[in-house]
C-alpha positions as a Python dict, from the first residue, in 0.01 Angstrom:
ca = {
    (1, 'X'): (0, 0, 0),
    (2, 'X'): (407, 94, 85),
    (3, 'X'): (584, -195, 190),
    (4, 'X'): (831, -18, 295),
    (5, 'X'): (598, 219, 524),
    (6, 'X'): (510, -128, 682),
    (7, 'X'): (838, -176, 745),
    (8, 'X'): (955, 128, 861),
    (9, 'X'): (658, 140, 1120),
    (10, 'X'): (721, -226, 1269),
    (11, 'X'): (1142, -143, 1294),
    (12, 'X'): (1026, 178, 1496),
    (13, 'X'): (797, -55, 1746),
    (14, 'X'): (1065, -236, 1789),
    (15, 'X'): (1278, 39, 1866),
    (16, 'X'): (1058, 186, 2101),
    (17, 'X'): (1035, 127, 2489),
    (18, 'X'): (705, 240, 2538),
    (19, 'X'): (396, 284, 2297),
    (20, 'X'): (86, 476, 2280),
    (21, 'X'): (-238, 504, 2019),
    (22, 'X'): (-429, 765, 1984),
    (23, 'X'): (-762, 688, 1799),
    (24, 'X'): (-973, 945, 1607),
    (25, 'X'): (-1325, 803, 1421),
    (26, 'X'): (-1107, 697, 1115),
    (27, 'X'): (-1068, 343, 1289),
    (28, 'X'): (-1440, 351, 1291),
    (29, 'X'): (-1543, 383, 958),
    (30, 'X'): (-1444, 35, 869),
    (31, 'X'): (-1666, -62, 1152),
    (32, 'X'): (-1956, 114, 974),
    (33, 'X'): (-1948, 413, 1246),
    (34, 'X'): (-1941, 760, 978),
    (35, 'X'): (-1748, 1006, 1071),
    (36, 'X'): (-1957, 1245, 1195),
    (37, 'X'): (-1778, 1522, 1043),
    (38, 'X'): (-1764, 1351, 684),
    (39, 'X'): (-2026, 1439, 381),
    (40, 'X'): (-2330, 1256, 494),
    (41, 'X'): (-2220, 1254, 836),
    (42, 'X'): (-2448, 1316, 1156),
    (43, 'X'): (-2347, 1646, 1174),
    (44, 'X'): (-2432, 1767, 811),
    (45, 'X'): (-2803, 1663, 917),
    (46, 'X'): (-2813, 1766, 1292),
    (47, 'X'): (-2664, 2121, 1350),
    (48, 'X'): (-2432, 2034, 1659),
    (49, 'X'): (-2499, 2345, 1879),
    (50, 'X'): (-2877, 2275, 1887),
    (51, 'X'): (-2879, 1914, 1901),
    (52, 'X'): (-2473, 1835, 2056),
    (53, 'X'): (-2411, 2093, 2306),
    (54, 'X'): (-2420, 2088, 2663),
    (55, 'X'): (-2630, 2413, 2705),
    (56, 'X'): (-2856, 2288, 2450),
    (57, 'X'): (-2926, 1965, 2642),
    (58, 'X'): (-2970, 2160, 2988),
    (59, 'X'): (-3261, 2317, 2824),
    (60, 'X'): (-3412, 2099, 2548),
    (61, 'X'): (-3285, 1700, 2583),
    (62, 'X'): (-3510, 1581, 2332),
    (63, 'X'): (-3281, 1747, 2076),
    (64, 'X'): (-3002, 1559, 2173),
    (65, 'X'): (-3230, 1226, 2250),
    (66, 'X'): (-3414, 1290, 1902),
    (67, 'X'): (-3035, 1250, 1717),
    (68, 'X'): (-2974, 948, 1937),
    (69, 'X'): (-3256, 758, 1848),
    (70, 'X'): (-3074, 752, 1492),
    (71, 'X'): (-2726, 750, 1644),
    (72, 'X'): (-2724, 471, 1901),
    (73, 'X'): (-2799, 170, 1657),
    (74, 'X'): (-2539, 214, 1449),
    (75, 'X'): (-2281, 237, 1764),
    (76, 'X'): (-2457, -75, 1897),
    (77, 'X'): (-2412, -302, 1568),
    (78, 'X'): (-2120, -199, 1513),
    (79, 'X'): (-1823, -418, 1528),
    (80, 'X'): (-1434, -424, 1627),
    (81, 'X'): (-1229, -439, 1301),
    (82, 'X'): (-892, -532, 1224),
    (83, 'X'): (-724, -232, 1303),
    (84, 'X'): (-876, -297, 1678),
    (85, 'X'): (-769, -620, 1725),
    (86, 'X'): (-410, -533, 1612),
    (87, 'X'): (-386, -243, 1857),
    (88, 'X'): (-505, -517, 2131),
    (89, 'X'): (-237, -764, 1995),
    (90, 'X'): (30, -539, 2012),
    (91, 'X'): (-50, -460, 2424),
    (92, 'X'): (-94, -841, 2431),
    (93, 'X'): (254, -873, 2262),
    (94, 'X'): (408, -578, 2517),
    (95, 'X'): (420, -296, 2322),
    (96, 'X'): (98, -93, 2346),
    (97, 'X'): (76, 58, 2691),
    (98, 'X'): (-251, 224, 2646),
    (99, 'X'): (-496, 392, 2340),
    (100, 'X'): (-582, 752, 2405),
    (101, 'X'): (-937, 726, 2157),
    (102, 'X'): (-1208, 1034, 2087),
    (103, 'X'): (-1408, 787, 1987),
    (104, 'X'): (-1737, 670, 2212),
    (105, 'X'): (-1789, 353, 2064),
    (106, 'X'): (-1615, 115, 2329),
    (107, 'X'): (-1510, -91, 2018),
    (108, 'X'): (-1131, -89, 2128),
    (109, 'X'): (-1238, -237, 2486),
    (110, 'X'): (-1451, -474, 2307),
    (111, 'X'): (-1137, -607, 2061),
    (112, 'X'): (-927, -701, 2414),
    (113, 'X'): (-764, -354, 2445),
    (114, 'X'): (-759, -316, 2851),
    (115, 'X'): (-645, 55, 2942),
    (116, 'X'): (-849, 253, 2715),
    (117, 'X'): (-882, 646, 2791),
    (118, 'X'): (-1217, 775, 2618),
    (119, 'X'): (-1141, 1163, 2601),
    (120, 'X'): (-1462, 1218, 2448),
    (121, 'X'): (-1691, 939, 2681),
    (122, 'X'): (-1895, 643, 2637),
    (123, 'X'): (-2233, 647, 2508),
    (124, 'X'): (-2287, 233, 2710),
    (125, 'X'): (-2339, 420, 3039),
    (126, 'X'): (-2536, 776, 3132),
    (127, 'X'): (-2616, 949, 3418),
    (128, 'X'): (-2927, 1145, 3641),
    (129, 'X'): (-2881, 1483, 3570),
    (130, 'X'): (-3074, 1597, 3919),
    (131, 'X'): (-2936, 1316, 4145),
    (132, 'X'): (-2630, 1160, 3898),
    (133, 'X'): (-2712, 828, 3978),
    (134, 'X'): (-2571, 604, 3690),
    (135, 'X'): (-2756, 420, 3463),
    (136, 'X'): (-2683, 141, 3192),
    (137, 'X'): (-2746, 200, 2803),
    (138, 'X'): (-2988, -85, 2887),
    (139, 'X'): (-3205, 58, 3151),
    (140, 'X'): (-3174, 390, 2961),
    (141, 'X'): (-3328, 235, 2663),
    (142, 'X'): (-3593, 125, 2900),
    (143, 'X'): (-3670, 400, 3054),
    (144, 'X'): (-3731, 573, 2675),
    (145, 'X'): (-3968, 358, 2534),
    (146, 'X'): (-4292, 455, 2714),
    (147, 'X'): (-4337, 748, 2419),
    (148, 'X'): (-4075, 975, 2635),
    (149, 'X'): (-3822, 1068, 2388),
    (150, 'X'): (-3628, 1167, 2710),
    (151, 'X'): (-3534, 917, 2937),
    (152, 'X'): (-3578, 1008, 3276),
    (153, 'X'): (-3495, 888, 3625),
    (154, 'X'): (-3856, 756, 3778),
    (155, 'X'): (-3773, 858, 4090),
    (156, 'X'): (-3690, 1231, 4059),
    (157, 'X'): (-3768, 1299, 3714),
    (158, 'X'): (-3390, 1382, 3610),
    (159, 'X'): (-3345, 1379, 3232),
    (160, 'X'): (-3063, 1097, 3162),
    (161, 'X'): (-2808, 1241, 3002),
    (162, 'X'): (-2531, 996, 2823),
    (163, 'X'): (-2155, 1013, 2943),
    (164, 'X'): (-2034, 1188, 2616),
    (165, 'X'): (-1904, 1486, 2646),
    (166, 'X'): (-2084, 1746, 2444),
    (167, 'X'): (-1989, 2045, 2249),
    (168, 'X'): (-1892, 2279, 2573),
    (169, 'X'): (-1886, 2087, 2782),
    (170, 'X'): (-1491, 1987, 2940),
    (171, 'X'): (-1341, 1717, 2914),
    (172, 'X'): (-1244, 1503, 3226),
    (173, 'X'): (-935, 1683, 3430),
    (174, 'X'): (-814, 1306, 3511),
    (175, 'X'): (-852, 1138, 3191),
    (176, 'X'): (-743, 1442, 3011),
    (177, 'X'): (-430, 1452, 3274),
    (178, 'X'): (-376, 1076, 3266),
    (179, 'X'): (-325, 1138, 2850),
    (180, 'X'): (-113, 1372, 2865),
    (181, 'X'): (121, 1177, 3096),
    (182, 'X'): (73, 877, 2874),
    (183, 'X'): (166, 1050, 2569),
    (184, 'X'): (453, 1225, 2810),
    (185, 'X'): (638, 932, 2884),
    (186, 'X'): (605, 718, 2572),
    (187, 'X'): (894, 763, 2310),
    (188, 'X'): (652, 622, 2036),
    (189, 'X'): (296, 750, 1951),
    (190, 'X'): (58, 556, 1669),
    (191, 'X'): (-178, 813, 1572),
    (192, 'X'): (-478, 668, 1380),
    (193, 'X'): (-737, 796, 1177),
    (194, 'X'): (-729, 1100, 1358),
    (195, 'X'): (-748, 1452, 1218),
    (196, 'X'): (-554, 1615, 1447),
    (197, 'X'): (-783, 1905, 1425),
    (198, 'X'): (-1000, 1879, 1775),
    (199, 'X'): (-807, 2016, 2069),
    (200, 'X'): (-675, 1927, 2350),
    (201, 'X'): (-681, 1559, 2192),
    (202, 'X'): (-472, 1669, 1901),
    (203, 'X'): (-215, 1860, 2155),
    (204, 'X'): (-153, 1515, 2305),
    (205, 'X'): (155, 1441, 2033),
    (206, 'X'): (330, 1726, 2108),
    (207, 'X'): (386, 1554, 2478),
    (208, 'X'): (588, 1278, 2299),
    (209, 'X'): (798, 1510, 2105),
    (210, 'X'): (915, 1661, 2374),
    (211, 'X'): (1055, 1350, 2500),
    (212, 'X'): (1230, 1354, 2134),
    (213, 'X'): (950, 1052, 2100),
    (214, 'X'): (802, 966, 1764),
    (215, 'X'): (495, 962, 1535),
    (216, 'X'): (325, 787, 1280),
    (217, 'X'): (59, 861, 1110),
    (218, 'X'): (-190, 610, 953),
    (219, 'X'): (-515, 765, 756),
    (220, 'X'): (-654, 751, 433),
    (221, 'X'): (-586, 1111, 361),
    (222, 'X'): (-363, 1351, 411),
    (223, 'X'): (-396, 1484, 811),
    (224, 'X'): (-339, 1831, 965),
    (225, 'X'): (30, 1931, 1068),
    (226, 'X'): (158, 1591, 927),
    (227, 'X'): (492, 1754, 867),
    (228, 'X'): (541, 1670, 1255),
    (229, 'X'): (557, 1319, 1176),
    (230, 'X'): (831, 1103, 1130),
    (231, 'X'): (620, 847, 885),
    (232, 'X'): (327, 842, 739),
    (233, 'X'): (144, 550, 617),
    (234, 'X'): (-166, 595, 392),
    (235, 'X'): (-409, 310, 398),
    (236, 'X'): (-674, 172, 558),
    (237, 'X'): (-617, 116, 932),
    (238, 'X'): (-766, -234, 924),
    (239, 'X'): (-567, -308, 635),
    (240, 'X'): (-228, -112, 753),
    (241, 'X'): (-201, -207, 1129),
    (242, 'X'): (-255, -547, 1084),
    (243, 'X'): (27, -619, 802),
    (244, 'X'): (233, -354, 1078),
    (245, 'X'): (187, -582, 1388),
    (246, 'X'): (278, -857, 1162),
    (247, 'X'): (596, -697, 1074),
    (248, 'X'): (685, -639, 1425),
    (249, 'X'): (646, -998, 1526),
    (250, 'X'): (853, -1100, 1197),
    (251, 'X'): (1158, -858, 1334),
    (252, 'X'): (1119, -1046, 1730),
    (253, 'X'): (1107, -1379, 1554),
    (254, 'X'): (707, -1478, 1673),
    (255, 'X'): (675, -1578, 1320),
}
């Protein structure tokens, strides 16, 4: 690991008057959450416009409900990491406004983070598709285990459908709008094990360099259009951020 990428990363915190993460599923994978795009991944198994798209579930949600059987364990044991808890410190410490994630595994919530915008939704709560009454990842487990793959709404018969947002399916207007101010108005921007691939999330750094804001990249590999960056630190993001937030409280004399 670069020392001096550490460094670098904690001076330009410091520097900075306001800063933002944005989260891709590389801050995951340390929490045992695949990437779904990855070799072995859930969507080298499930072909995403049968079982992940919105039109798909409209006509057939046992598709989608049939991948989630396998899916939803693995969110639900999973577990914050270090590179969660050090994005939570650094809000606790003043620095982190908010984290921008694609992820759907409310593991930055459950690490202390308190504004989190999920782009891509949360798989803890669903909704009625007839009536759009909400329901708990609890009661929608309940209401799938009498040999319904599909859980449905007893009252109406509504098939449940999880607030993720599919393939074609938009994204919220407000969270999408209250990113893009976020990233807008902050003159620093973590980006984290993201690909920068997936659109409109990975248009949300270009709103910080218009301000003439920064970036910094942390992955384990090399990411798309990293020559916008003004640092790049290779590593893994439970290893990295954590030696970075560190760093930061070395240079305003915490420790």
């Amino acid at each position: 690991m670069n020392e001096d990428c550490i460094q670098k990363a904690a001076q330009m915190i410091l520097e900075a008057s306001q800063v933002v993460a944005l989260t891709g599923a590389g801050i995951s994978v340390e929490s045992g959450i695949p990437d779904f795009r990855s070799p072995g991944g859930l969507w080298t198994r499930y072909d995403p416009l049968l079982y992940g798209s919105y039109e798909s579930f409209l006509s057939h949600p046992e598709r989608f409900w049939e991948m989630a059987k396998e899916l939803n364990p693995t969110l639900e044991n999973a577990y914050p990491n270090a590179a969660h808890y050090a994005l939570a410190e650094l809000e606790e410490l003043g620095k982190c406004k908010a984290v921008i994630t694609q992820n759907i595994d409310d593991l930055h919530q459950r690490a202390g983070s308190s504004l989190v915008l999920e782009l891509h939704g949360t798989h803890r709560t669903g909704h009625c598709m007839i009536c759009h009454r909400l329901f708990t990842l609890d009661e929608m487990h309940e209401l799938s285990h009498n040999n319904e793959i599909v859980p449905r709404h007893l009252e109406d018969g509504g098939a449940i459908k999880p607030d993720v947002v599919l393939f074609g399916e938009p994204l919220s207007a407000l969270m999408l709008s209250k990113s893009a101010e976020l990233a807008a108005s902050s003159d620093l921007m973590l980006i984290i094990g993201c690909s920068l691939e997936v659109y409109p999330a990975a248009g949300l750094p270009a709103y910080t360099k218009r301000r003439n804001g920064k970036l910094i990249i942390f992955n384990i590999v090399p990411t798309y259009d990293e020559d916008e960056a003004d640092l790049v630190c290779y590593g893994n993001a439970g290893e990295v951020l954590p030696q970075v937030v560190e760093g930061y409280k070395r240079l305003v004399g915490i420790i």
